[in-house]
C-alpha positions in Angstrom: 127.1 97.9 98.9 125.5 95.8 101.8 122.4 97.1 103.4 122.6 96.5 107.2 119.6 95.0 109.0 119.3 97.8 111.0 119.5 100.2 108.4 116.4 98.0 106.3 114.6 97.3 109.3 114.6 101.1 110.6 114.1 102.2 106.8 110.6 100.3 107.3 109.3 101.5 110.6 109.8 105.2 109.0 107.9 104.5 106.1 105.5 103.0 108.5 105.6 106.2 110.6 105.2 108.4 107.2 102.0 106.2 106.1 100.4 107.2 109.4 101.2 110.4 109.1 99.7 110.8 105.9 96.5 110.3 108.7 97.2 112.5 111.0 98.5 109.8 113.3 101.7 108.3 115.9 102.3 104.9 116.0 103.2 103.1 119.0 105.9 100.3 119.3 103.4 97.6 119.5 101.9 98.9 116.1 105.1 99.5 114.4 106.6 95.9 115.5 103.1 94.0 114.7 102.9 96.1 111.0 106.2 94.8 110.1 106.8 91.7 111.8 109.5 93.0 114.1 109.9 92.3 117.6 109.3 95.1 120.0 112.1 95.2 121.7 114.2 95.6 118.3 111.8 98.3 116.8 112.4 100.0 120.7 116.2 100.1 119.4 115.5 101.3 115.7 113.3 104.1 117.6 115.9 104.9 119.7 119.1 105.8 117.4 116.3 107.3 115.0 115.2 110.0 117.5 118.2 110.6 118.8 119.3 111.2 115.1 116.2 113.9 115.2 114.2 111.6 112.3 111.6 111.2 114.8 110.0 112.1 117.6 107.6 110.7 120.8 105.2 111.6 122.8 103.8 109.9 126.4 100.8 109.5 127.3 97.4 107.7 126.0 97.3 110.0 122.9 101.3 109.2 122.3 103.3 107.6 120.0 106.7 108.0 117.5 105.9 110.5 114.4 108.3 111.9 112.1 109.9 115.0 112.8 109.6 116.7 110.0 107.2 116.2 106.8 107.7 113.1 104.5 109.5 115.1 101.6 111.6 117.0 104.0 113.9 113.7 104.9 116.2 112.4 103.1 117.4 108.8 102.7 120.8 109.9 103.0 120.7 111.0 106.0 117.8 108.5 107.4 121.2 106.1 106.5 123.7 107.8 108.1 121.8 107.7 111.3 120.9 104.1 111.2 124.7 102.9 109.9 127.5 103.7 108.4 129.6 105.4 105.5 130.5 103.0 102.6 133.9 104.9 102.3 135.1 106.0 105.6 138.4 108.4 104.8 139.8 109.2 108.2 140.5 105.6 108.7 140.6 104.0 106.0 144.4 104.2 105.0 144.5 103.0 108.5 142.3 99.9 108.6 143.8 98.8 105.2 147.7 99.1 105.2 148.5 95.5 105.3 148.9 93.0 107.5 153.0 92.8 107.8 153.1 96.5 108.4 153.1 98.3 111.8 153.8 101.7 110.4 151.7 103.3 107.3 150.3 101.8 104.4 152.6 100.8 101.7 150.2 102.5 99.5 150.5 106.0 100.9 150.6 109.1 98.9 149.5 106.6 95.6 146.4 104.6 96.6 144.0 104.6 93.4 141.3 102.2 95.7 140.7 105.1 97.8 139.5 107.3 95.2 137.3 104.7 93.5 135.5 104.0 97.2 135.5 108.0 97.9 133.9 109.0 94.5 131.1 106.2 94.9 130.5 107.0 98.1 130.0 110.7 97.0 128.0 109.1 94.2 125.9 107.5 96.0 125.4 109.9 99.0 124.3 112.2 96.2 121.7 109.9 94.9 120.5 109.1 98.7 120.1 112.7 99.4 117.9 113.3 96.4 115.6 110.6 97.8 112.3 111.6 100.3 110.5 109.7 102.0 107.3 110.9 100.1 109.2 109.8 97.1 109.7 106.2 98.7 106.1 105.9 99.8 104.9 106.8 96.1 106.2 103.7 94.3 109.1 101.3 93.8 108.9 102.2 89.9 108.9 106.0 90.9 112.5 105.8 92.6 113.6 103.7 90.0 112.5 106.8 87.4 113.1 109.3 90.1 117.1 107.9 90.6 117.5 107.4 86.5 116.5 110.9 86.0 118.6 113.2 88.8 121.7 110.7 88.4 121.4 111.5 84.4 121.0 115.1 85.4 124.5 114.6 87.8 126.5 113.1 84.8 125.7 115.9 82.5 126.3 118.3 84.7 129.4 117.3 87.1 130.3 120.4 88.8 126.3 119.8 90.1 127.9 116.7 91.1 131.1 117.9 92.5 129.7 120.9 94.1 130.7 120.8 98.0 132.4 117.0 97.8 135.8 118.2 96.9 136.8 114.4 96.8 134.7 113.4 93.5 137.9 115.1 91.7 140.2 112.8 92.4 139.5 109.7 90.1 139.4 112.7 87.0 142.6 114.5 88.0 144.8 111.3 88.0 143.6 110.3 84.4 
């Protein structure tokens, strides 16, 4: 899995935002860009596809500023990432994208393609462990996630239809043996 810059980058401003929050307080994009070494322009961007995503919010004026939109523990990592980039597994196209390069038609692999359900069930893997993440559970600790991850992805192997429940798709690597 690679980590975009934009997802990183707009990762930290959030935690930024959820920090102040913590005081009562909005940050502005001068404070947000200075507190992590960003330009301004950039963290403008981040700010941008995050509140149109409804992760955060602004206000004008001399009392104004980005804050979150909802408390810390209310947002979820998996959908913070969603917002700022891109599935790892993207079904609609990916029989499309991957179907060879001497091929005009479909892919060779049609009907039998065992990639596609190992990227599907990690992706559903992972989503699952993304949405179990908060942003209060980020700003408490790297060796909190590490524990926090451990024990709920421990708690999705022992109980898979936890895991399968709603993500039709994790069957698939099980049902072909």
């Amino acid at each position: 899995m690679k980590i975009s810059s934009q997802e990183e980058y707009g990762l930290r401003c959030l935690l930024r935002l959820a920090k102040a929050e913590e005081n009562g307080q909005s940050l502005t994009i001068q404070e947000i860009a200075g507190g992590e070494a960003l330009s301004s322009p950039y963290v403008a961007k981040l700010l941008a596809v995050l509140r149109n995503g409804g992760i955060i919010e602004s206000a004008r004026g001399r009392a104004g500023g980005y804050r979150l939109s909802a408390p810390p523990a209310d947002i979820r990592l998996g959908a913070v990432l969603m917002t700022l980039g891109e599935p790892l597994f993207d079904e609609p196209s990916y029989c499309e994208r991957h179907k060879g390069t001497e091929t005009e038609g479909s892919c060779v692999h049609h009907g039998g393609c065992n990639l596609r359900a190992v990227w599907l069930t990690l992706e559903n893997w992972m989503r699952l462990a993304l949405d179990q993440v908060s942003l209060a559970d980020l700003l408490r600790g790297e060796q909190h996630i590490a524990d926090l991850l451990r024990a709920r992805l421990l708690e999705a192997i022992q109980e898979p239809t936890a895991l399968a429940a709603g993500r039709h798709s994790l069957s698939l690597v099980s049902d072909r043996g």
